[in-house]
C-alpha positions in Angstrom: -8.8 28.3 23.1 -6.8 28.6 20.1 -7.1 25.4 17.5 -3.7 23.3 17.5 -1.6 23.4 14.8 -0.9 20.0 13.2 1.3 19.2 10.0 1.0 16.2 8.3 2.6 14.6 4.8 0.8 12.6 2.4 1.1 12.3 -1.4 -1.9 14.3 -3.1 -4.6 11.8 -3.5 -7.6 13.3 -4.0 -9.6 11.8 -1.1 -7.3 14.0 1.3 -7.5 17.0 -1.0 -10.8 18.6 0.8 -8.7 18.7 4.2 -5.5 20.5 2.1 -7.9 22.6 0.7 -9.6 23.3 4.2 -13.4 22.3 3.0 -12.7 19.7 6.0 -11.4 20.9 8.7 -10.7 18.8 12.1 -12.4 19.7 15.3 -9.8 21.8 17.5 -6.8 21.4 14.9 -5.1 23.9 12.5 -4.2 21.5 10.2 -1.4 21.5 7.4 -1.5 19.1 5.0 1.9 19.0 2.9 1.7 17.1 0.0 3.7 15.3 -2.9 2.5 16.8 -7.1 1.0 14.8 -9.5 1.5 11.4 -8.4 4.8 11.0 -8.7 6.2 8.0 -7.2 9.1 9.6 -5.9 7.5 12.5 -4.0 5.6 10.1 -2.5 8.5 8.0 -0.6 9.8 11.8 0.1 6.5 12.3 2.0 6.8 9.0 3.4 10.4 9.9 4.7 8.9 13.2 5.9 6.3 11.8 8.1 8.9 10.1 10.4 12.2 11.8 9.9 11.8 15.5 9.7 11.5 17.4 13.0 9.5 19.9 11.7 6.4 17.9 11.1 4.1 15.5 13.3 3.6 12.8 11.4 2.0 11.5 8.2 1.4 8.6 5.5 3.8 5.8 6.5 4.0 2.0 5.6 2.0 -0.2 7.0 4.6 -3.0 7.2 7.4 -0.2 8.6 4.5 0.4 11.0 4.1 -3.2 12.1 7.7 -4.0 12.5 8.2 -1.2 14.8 5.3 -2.7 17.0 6.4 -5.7 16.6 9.5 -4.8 18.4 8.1 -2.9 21.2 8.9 0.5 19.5 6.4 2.7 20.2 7.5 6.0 18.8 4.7 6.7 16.4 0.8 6.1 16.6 -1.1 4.9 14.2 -4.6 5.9 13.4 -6.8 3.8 11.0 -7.0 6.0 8.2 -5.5 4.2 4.9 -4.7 6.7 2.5 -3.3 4.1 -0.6 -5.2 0.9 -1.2 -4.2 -1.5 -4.4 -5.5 -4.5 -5.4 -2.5 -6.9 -6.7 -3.1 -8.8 -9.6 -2.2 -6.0 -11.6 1.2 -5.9 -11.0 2.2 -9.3 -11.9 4.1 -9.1 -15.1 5.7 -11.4 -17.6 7.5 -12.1 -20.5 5.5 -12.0 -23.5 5.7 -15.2 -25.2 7.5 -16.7 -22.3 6.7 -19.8 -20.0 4.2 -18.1 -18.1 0.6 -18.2 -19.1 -1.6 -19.2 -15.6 -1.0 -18.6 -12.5 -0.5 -22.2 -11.6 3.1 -22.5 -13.9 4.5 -19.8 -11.2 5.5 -22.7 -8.5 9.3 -22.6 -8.5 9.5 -20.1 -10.7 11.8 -17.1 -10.6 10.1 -13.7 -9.9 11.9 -10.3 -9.2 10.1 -7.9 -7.1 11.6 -4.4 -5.8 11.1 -5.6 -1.9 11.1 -8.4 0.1 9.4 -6.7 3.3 7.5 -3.8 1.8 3.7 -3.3 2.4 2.5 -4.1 -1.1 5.2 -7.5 -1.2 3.6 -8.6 2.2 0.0 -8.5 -0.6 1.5 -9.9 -2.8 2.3 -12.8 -1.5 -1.5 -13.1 0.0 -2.6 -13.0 -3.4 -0.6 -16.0 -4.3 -1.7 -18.2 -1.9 -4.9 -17.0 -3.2 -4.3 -18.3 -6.6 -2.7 -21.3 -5.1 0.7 -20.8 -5.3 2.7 -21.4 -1.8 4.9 -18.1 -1.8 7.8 -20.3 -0.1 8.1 -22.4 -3.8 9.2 -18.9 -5.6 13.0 -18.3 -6.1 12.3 -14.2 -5.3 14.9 -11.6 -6.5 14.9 -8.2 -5.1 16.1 -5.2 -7.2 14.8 -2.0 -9.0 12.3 -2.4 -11.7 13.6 -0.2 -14.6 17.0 1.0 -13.0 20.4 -0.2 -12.6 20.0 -2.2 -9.5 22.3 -0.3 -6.9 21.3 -0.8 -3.5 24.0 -1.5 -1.1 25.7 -5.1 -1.3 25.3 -5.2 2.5 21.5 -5.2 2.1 20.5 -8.3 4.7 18.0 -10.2 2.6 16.7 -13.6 4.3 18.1 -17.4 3.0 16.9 -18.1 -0.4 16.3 -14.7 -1.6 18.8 -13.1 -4.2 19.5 -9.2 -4.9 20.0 -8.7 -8.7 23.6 -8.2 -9.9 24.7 -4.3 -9.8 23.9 -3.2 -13.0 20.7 -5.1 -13.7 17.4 -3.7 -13.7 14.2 -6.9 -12.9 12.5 -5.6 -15.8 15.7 -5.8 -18.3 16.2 -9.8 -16.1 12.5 -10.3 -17.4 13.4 -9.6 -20.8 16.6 -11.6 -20.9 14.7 -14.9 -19.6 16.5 -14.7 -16.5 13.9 -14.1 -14.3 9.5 -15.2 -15.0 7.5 -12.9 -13.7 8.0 -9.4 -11.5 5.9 -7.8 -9.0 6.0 -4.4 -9.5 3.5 -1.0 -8.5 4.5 1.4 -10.9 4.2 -0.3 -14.7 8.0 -1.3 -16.0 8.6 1.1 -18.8 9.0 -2.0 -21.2 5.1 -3.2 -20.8 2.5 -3.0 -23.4 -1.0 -4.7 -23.4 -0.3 -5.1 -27.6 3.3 -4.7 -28.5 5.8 -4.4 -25.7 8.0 -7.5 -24.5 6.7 -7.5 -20.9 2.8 -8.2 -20.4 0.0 -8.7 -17.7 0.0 -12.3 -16.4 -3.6 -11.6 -15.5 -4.6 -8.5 -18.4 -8.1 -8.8 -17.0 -7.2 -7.9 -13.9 -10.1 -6.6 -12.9 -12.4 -9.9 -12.6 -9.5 -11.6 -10.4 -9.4 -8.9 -8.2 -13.3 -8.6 -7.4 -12.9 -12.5 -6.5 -10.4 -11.9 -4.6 -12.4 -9.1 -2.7 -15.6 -11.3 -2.6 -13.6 -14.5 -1.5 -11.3 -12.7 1.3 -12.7 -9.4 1.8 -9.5 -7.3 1.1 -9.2 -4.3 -0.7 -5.3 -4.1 0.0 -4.4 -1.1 2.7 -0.6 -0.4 2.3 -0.4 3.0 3.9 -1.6 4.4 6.9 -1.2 7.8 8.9 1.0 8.3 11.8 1.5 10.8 14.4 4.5 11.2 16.3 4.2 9.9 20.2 4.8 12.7 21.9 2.6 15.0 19.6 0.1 12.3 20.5 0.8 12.4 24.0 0.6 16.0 24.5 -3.2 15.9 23.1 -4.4 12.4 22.8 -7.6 13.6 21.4 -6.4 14.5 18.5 -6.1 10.8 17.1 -10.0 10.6 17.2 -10.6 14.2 16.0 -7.9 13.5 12.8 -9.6 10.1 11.7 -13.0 11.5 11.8 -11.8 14.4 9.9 -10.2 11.8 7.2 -13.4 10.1 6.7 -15.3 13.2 6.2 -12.8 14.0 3.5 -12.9 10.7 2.1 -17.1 11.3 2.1 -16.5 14.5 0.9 -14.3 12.8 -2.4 -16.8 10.0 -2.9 -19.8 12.2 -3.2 -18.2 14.4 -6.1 -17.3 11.2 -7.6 -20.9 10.5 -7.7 -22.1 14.0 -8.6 -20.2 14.6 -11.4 -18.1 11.3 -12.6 -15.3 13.1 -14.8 -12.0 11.2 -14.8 -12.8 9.6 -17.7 -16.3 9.5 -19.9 -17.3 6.3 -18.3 -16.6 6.4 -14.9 -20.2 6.2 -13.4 -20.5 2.7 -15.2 -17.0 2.0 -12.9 -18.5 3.3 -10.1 -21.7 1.4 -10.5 -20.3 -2.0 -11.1 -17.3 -1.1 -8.5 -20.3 -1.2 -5.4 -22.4 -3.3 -7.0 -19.3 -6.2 -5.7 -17.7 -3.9 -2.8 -20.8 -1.5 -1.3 -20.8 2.1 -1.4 -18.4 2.6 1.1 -15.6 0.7 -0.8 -12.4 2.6 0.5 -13.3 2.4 4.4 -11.8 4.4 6.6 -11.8 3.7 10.8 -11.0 0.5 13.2 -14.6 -2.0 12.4 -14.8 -1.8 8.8 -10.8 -2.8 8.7 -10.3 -4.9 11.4 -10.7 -8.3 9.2 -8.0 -6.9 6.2 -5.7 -5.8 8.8 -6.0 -8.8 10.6 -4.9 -10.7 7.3 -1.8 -8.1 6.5 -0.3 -9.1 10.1 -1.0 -13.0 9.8 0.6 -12.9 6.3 3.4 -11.1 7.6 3.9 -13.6 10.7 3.5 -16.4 7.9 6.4 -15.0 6.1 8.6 -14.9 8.7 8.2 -11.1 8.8 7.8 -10.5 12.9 8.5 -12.4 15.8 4.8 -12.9 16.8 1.1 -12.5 14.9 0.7 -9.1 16.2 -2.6 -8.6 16.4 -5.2 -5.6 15.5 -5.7 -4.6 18.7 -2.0 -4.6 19.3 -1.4 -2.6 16.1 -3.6 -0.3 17.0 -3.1 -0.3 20.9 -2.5 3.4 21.3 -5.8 4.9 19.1 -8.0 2.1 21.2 -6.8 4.4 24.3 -9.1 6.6 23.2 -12.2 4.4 22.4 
């Protein structure tokens, strides 16, 4: 029997690249993996976009949170598998105005911080992380808007009691700047941010020791995107779920093992990689339902917390359909 064909979007991280490349290839599938260039943010949300909306493929990396909110509702229209393509630690994208009011976590409460979405996978995290640090997410006077662009987004946007869009016209970064807003959440780093010289710092410019506590302490290393197939592609084939995640980890071994080998990003990567499992383990970007269960289990109970879904959906619920096959 001929292997099925599959297509599937994702940016181009390099843990998928052995399955684009075909060095992996998944047991009884012809896969096609179509892929965003160099990182760009905005190919990314195309691929996104992709994975759900065009006809022509069967899924792909989608949000975690769009993911959860679909269960949530009883919408059942895409299965999940536990493969989690983009994983980010938070503290580093807490920025704030250099000079300004804000020099510890603990002088956030009641503060003013802009942040480019209220229901997003990384600003369900993000919110996590402050409670980490203390700070009771429900104290923050949160504005939603673009980071480094005009803030445009429709003025019927439905944002929840207490949260603010930023005026049309008004980037969060330029808000920051101005004194009108404290702090901003943000992924990509705001154009006006430099660790020496520009207006808009780090809150945390060590980031790195905060996050491995926050690791150690609640065992998350952030997931914010999964894959997804398309019901009735799963439907059709319901093996394929298995055969795709095991294919992802191999890919994801396949990356980690060159990392190992022959450590070239930059000249000192093997000391990262060394002190990076020397806090998290070897296997520090799991793929697959056990090694996940607990971070997953946090992302819907924050989400719940927030006021984000109806119920605490839970793990098993999230993942209802790929347990079918266990």
């Amino acid at each position: 029997m001929a292997d099925l064909s599959i297509s599937l979007t994702c940016a181009d991280y390099a843990r998928v690249m052995p399955l684009a490349t075909g060095e992996v290839k998944p047991e009884g599938i012809a896969l096609t993996m179509i892929l965003g260039s160099r990182g760009s943010w905005p190919a990314r949300a195309e691929m996104l976009r992709r994975a759900v909306q065009d006809p022509a493929v069967h899924g792909g990396e989608w949000s975690m949170a769009q993911y959860l909110y679909r269960i949530d509702k009883g919408d059942r229209r895409y299965v999940g598998l536990p493969v989690f393509p983009l994983r980010n630690f938070t503290a580093r994208d807490l920025y704030v105005r250099r000079g300004g009011p804000i020099q510890k976590a603990a002088n956030l409460t009641g503060k003013r911080i802009g942040m480019y979405s209220y229901t997003a996978s990384g600003s369900i995290w993000y919110r996590h992380f402050l409670r980490f640090v203390g700070i009771d997410p429900a104290t923050i006077q949160w504005w939603i808007g673009d980071i480094d662009t005009p803030w445009s987004a429709p003025t019927s946007q439905t944002l929840p009691a207490g949260v603010n869009a930023a005026a049309p016209g008004r980037s969060l970064a330029d808000m920051l700047v101005a004194g009108e807003l404290e702090a901003i959440y943000s992924p990509p780093r705001p154009a006006a941010y430099h660790p020496k010289a520009g207006p808009i710092v780090r809150l945390f410019p060590e980031f790195r020791y905060i996050e491995q506590e926050y690791f150690l302490k609640t065992g998350a290393f952030p997931p914010q995107h999964l894959i997804v197939l398309r019901r009735e592609t799963w439907e059709a084939n319901r093996w394929i779920a298995r055969s795709l995640t095991e294919a992802f980890s191999a890919a994801n071994d396949c990356f980690t093992a060159a990392q190992k080998g022959f450590p070239y990003a930059t000249p000192w990567l093997e000391a990262e990689l060394e002190e990076t499992t020397a806090v998290m383990g070897e296997d520090f970007h799991p793929y697959g339902l056990a090694r996940n269960r607990a971070q997953i289990d946090a992302f819907t109970a924050e989400a719940f917390r927030l006021g984000l879904t109806s119920r605490r959906v839970t793990t098993d619920d999230y993942f209802a359909d790929y347990l079918l096959g266990d």
